[in-house]
GUROKOL-222726 format. One line per field, with one value per residue (C-alpha): z, y, x. Coordinates in nm, 4 decimals. Layout:
<atoms>
pz c(Z, ...)
py c(Y, ...)
px c(X, ...)
</atoms>
This chain:
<atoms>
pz c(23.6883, 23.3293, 23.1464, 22.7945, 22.5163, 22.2597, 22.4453, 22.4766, 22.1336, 22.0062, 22.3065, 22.1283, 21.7988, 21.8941, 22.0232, 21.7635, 21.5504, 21.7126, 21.5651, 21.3980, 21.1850, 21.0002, 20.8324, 20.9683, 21.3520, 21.6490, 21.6943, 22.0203, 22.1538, 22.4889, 22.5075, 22.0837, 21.9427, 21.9204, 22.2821, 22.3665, 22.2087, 22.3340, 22.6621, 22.6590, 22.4894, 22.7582, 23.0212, 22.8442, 22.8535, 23.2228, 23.2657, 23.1083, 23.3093, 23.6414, 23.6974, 23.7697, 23.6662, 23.8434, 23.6097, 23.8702, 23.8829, 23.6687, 23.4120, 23.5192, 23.5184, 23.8442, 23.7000, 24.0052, 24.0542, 24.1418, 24.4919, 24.5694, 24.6583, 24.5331, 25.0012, 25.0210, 24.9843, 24.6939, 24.4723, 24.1776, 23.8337, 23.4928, 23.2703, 22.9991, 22.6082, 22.4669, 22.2365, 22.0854, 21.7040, 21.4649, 21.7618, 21.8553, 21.9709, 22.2481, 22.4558, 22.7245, 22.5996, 22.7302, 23.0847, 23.0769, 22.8347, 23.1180, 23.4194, 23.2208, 23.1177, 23.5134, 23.5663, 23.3455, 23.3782, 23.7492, 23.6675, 23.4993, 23.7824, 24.0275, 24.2088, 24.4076, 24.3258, 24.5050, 24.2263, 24.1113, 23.6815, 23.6604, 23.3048, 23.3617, 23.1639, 22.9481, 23.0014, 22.6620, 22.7050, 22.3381, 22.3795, 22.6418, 22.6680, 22.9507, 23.0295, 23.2695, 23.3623, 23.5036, 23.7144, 23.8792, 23.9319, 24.1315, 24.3636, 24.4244, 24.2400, 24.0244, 24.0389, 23.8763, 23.8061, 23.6436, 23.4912, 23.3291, 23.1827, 22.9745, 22.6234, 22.2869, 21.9381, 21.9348, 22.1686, 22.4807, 22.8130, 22.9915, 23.1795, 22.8425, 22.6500, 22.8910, 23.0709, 22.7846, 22.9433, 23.3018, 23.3492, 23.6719, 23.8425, 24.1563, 24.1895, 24.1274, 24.4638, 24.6378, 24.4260, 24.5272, 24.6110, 24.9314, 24.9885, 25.2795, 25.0909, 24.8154, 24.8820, 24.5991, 24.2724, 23.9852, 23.6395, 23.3652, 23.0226, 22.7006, 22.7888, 22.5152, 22.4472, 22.2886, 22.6110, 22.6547, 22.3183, 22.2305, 22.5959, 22.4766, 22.8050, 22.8875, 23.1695, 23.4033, 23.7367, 23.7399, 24.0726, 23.9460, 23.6892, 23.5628, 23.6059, 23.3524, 23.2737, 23.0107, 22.8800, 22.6182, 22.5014, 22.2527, 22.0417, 21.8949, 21.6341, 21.3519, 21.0562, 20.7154, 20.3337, 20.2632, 19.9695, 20.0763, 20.4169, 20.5123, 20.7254, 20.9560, 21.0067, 21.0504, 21.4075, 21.3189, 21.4961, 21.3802, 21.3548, 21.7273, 21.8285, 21.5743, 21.8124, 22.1342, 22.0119, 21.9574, 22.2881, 22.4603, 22.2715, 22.4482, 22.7712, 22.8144, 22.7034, 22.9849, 23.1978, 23.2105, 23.4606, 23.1531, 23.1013, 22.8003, 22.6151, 22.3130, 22.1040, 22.0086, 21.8193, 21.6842, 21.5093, 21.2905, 21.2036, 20.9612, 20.8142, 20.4563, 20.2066, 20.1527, 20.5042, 20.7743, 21.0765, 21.3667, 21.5802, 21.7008, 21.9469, 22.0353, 22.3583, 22.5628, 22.7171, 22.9644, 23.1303, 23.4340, 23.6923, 24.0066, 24.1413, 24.1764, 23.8393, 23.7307, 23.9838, 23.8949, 23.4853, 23.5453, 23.5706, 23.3309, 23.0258, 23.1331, 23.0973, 22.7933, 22.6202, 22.7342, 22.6542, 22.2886, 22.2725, 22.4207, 22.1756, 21.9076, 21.9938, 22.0712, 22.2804, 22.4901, 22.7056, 22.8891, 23.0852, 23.2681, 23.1548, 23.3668, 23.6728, 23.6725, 23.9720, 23.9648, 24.1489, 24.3431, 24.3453, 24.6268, 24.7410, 24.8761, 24.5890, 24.3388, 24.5595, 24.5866, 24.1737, 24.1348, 24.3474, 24.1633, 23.8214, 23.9529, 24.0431, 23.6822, 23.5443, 23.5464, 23.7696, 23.8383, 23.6613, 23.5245, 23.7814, 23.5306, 23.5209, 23.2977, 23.0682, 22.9910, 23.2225, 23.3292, 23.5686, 23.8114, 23.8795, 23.9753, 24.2116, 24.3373, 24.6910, 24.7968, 24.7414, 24.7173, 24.3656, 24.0937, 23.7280, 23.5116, 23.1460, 22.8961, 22.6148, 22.2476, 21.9379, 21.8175, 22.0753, 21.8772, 21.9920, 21.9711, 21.5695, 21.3934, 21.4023, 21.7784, 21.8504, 22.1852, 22.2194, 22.3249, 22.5118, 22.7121, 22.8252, 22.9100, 23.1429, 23.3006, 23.3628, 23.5351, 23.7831, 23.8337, 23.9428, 24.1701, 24.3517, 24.3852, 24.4334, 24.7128, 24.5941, 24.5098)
py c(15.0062, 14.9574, 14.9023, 14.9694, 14.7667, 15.0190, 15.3136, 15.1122, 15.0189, 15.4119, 15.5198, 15.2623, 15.3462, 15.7213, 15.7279, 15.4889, 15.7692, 15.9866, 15.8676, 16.0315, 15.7498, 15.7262, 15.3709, 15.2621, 15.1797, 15.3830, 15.5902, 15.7981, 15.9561, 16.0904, 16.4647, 16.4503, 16.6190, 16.2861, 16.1813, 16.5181, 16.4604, 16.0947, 16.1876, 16.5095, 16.2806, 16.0641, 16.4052, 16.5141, 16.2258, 16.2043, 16.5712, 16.5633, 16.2843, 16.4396, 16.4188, 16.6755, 16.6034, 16.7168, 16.6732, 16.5854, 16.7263, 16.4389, 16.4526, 16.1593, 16.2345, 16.2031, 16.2106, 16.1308, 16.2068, 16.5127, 16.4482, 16.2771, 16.4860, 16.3812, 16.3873, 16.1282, 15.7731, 15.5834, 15.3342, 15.3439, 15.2066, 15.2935, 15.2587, 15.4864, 15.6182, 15.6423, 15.3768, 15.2470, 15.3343, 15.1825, 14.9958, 14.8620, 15.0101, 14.8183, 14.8106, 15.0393, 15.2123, 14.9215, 15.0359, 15.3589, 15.3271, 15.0523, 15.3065, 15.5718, 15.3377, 15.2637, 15.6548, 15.7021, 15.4515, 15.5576, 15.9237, 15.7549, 15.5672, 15.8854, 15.6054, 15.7163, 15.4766, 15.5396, 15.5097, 15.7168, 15.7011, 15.7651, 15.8113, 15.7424, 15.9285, 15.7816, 15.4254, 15.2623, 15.3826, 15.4625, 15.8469, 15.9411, 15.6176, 15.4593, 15.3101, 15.3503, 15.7187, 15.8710, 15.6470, 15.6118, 15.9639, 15.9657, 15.6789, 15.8804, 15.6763, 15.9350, 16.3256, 16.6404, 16.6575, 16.3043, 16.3315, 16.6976, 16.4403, 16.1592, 16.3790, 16.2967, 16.2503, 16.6470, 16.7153, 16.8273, 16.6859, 16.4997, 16.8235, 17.0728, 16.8348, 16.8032, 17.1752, 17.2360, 16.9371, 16.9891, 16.8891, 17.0947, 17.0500, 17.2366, 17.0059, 16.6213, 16.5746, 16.7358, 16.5453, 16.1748, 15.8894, 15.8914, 15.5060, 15.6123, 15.7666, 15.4206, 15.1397, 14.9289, 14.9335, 14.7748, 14.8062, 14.6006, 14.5212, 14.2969, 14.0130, 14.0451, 13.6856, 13.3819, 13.1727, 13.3364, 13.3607, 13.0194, 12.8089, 13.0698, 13.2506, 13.5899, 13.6674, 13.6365, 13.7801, 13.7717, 13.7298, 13.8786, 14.0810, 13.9197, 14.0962, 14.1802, 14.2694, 14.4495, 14.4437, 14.6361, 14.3235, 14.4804, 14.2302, 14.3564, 14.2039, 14.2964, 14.4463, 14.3030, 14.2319, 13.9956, 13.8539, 13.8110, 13.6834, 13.3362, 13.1822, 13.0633, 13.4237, 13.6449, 13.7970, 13.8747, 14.0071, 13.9469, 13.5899, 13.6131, 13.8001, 13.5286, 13.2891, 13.4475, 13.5070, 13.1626, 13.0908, 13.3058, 13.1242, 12.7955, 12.9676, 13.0381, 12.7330, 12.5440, 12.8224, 12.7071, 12.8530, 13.1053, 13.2689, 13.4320, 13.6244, 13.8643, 14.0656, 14.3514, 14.5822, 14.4742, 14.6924, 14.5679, 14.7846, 14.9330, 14.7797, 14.7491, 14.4717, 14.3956, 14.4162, 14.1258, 14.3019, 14.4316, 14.5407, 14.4365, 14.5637, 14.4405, 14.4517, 14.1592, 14.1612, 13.8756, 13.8005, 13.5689, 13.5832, 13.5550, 13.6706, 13.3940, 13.3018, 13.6548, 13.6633, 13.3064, 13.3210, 13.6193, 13.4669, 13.1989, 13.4837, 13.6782, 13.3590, 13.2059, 13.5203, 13.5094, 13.2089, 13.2418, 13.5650, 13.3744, 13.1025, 13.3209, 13.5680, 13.8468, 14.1407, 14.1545, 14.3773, 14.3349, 14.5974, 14.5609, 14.8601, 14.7978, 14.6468, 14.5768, 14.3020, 14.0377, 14.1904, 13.9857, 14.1643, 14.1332, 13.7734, 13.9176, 14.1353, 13.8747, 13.6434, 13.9207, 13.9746, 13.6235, 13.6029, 13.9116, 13.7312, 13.4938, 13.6709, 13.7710, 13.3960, 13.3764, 13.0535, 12.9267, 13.2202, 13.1577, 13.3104, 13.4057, 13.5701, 13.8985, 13.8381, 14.2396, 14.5034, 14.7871, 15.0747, 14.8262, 14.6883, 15.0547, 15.1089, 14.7493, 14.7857, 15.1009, 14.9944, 14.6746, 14.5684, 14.3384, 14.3185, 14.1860, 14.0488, 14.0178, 13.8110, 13.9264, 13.7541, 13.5602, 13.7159, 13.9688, 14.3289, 14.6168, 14.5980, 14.7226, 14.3818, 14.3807, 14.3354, 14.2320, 14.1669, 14.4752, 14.2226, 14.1349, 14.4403, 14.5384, 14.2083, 14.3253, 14.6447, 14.5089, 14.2802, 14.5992, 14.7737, 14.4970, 14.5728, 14.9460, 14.9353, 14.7079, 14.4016, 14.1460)
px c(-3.3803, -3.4351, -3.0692, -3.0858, -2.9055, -3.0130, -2.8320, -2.5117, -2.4844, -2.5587, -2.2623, -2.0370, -2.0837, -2.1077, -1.7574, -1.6721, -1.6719, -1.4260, -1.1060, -0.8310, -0.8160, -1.2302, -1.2613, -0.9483, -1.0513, -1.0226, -0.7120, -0.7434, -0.4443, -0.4863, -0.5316, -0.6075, -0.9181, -1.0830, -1.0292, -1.1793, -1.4858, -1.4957, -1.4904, -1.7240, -1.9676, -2.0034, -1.9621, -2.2912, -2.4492, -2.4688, -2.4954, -2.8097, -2.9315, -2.8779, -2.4633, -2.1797, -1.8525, -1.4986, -1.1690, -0.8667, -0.5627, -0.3343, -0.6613, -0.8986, -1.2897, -1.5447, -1.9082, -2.1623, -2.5266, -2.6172, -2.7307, -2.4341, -2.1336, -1.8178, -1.6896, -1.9988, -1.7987, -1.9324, -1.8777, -1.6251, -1.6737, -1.5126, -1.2309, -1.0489, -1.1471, -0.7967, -0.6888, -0.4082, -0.3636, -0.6336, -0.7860, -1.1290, -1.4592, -1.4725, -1.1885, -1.1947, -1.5448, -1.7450, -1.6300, -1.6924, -2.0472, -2.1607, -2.1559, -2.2900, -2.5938, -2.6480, -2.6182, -2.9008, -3.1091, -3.0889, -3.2074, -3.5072, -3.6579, -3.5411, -3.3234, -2.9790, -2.7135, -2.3880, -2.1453, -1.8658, -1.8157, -1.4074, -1.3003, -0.8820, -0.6888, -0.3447, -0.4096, -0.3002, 0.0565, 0.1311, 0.1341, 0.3672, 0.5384, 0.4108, 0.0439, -0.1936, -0.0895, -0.3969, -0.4371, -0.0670, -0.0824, -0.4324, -0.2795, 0.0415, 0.2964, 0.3578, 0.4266, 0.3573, 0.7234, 0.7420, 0.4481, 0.6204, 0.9029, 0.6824, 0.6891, 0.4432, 0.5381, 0.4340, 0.7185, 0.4540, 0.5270, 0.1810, 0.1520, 0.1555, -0.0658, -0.3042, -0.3263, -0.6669, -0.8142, -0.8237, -0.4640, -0.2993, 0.0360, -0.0628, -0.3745, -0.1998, -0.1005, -0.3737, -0.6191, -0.4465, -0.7583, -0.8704, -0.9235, -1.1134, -1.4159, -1.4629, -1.6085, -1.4779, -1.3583, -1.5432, -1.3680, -1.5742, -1.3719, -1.3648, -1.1372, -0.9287, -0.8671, -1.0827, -1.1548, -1.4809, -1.6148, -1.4959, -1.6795, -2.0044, -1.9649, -2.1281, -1.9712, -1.5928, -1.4878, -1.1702, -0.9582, -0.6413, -0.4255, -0.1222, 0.1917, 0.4445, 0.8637, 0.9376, 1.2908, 1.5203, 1.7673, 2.0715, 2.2819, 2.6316, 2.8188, 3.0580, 2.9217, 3.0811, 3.0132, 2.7591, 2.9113, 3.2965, 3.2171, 3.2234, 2.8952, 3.1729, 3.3386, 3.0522, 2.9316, 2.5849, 2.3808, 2.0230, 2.1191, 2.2070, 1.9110, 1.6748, 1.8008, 1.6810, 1.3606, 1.2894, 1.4735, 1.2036, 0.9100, 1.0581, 1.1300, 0.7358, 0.6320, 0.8242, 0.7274, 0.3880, 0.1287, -0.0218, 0.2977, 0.3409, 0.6512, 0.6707, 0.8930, 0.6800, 0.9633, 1.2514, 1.5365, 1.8419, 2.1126, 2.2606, 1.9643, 2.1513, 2.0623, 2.4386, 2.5597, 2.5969, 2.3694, 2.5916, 2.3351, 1.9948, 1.7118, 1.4595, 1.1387, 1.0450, 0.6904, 0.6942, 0.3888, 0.2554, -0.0228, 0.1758, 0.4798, 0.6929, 0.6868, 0.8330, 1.0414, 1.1522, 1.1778, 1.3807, 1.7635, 1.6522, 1.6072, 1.9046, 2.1314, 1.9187, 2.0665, 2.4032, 2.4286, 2.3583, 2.5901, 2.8729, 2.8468, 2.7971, 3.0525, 2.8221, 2.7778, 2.4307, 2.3068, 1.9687, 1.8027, 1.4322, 1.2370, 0.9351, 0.8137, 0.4600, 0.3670, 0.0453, -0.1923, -0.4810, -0.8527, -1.0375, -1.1762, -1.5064, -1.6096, -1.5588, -1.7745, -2.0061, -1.9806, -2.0234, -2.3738, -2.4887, -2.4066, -2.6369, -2.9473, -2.9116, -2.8925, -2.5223, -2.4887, -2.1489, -1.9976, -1.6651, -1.3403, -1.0382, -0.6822, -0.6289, -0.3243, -0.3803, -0.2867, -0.5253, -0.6442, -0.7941, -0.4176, -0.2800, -0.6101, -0.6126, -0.3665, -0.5683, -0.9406, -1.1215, -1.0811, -1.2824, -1.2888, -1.5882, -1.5127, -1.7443, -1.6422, -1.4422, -1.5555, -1.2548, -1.0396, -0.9419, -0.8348, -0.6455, -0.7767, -1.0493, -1.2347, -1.2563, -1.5936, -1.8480, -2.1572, -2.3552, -2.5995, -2.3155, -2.2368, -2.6091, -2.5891, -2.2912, -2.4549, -2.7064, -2.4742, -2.2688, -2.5997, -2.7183, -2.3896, -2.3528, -2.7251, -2.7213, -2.9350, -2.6573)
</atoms>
């Protein structure tokens, strides 16, 4: 089976191009016009290499080989084409281009290969709200009827937005995963950070997904004149809320264990030049790779923050928003990953942690489950610059074939 760099790099660059945002990076909004095209693109490209596709009910996309019927159990690899606004190329694409390539080059040497291409719908988050949507709903965790409540900046719920695209209420539930009918799970991705790129490493299997907490934190003061009121009488709120952030920033740091912590939005009202601040929000995205530690850090942010509003005679109100747990892939496929990264010339292949959340965490209690990085130059991402090495990719094609073609 012949895997061909050239291919990859005209998919990338291909999709590349379907942005709502031309010059500016990749903006792909699930269930746009340029999502559409990204992902019948890559429909045609298998179809004309011997594929048929089927479109679930909550969205997602099942391209297989022709000969192999989508009740025959299989292999699945894949990942999503939406993107966050003025993103990368690479992020997400590279998982759904490296299937495809395997797909093809599989039709060219007349070879079955067992694998299921899945193309998840929603997985960025930014359009309806909340990430990794196509996904959630194939597993069960989430309904027609919740899925009809997570609206767009258009006003259309998931369901509305999507009905042109293959979208169907009836359908969602009766087209939930069957874990019986996949063998395993194999979602390969940019790593997103610089580790990689910066030890000159090709290749990672990682062995888990870091979980995460999200939290909406508000601050209330006292709004007042700027000019006429004294640094010692003022209740504000920004000032508060400055504090926690850099309270957080310690917080991780003593955390330890790869934990990480950011505010990601932040909003001070009335937002007035003049005007002492008298009321702040603001997100906290708090990060680690196991349990304990999240469940651990927890009461130490809630009282970090009281603590500040008490002393500074401030209202604060903290509420979790989401609940995402560390999930652990599966010990034998990333030995059996690992070995296959070998027969390739990967030796001692490098076993990592994803700080970044993604389909393979939502699929990983049902089916086996293992993740393949390749590395980001600079580890930059979710920005135009993003960029990987399309060499990378064509050697993690090639692992990923050993496996679903049985010669790892």
């Amino acid at each position: 089976m012949q895997i061909s760099v050239n291919r990859i790099h005209n998919d990338i660059v291909t999709i590349g191009g379907f942005s709502e945002t031309p010059g500016e990076g990749a903006t792909r909004p699930t269930f746009s016009t340029a999502w559409r095209q990204a992902r019948d693109y890559v429909i045609g490209q298998a179809e004309l290499h011997g594929c048929h596709t089927r479109i679930d009910g909550a969205g997602n996309v099942h391209i297989r080989q022709r000969r192999l019927s989508f009740d025959a159990r299989a292999w699945l690899c894949g990942s999503h084409v939406d993107s966050v606004p003025h993103g990368g190329d690479y992020d997400g694409v590279a998982g759904v281009v490296l299937p495809l390539e395997i797909l093809r080059a599989a039709f060219e040497c007349e070879r079955p290969v067992p694998m299921e291409l899945v193309i998840f719908a929603e997985e960025e988050g930014p359009t309806f709200g909340l990430g990794m949507l196509g996904s959630r709903a194939w597993v069960g965790e989430l309904s027609a009827d919740e899925l009809s409540k997570l609206f767009n900046q258009q006003g259309e719920s998931y369901l509305q937005a999507g009905h042109p695209h293959g979208v169907r209420p009836d359908r969602v539930e009766d087209d939930v995963l069957q874990p019986t009918g996949v063998i395993g799970l194999i979602e390969a991705h940019i790593e997103q950070g610089p580790g990689m790129w910066r030890r000159d490493q090709r290749l990672a299997v990682v062995r888990a997904i870091a979980g995460r907490r999200q939290y909406r934190c508000t601050v209330v003061g006292e709004a007042n004149h700027a000019g006429a009121t004294a640094m010692s009488d003022r209740r504000d709120a920004l000032v508060g809320a400055s504090e926690m952030v850099v309270g957080l920033e310690s917080l991780a740091k003593q955390t330890g264990r790869g934990a990480v912590m950011t505010v990601g939005r932040l909003v001070s009202l009335p937002n007035a030049v003049n005007v002492v601040p008298d009321r702040v929000e603001f997100t906290i995205d708090f990060r680690a790779g196991d349990n304990d530690t999240l469940d651990a850090t927890h009461p130490l942010i809630d009282a970090m923050i009281r603590s500040v509003a008490r002393r500074r005679s401030l209202g604060a109100e903290l509420v979790q928003t989401e609940h995402a747990p560390a999930r652990e892939m599966d010990s034998a496929l990333v030995k059996r990953v690992s070995e296959a990264a070998a027969r390739e010339g990967v030796p001692d292949v490098p076993v990592t942690v994803s700080g970044a959340l993604h389909d393979s965490a939502i699929l990983s209690p049902h089916v086996p489950t293992v993740m393949l990085f390749v590395p980001s130059r600079d580890g930059i991402s979710h920005n135009p610059a993003e960029f990987s090495r399309v060499e990378d990719i064509a050697l993690a094609a090639r692992v990923v074939a050993r496996v679903v073609g049985g010669t790892a």
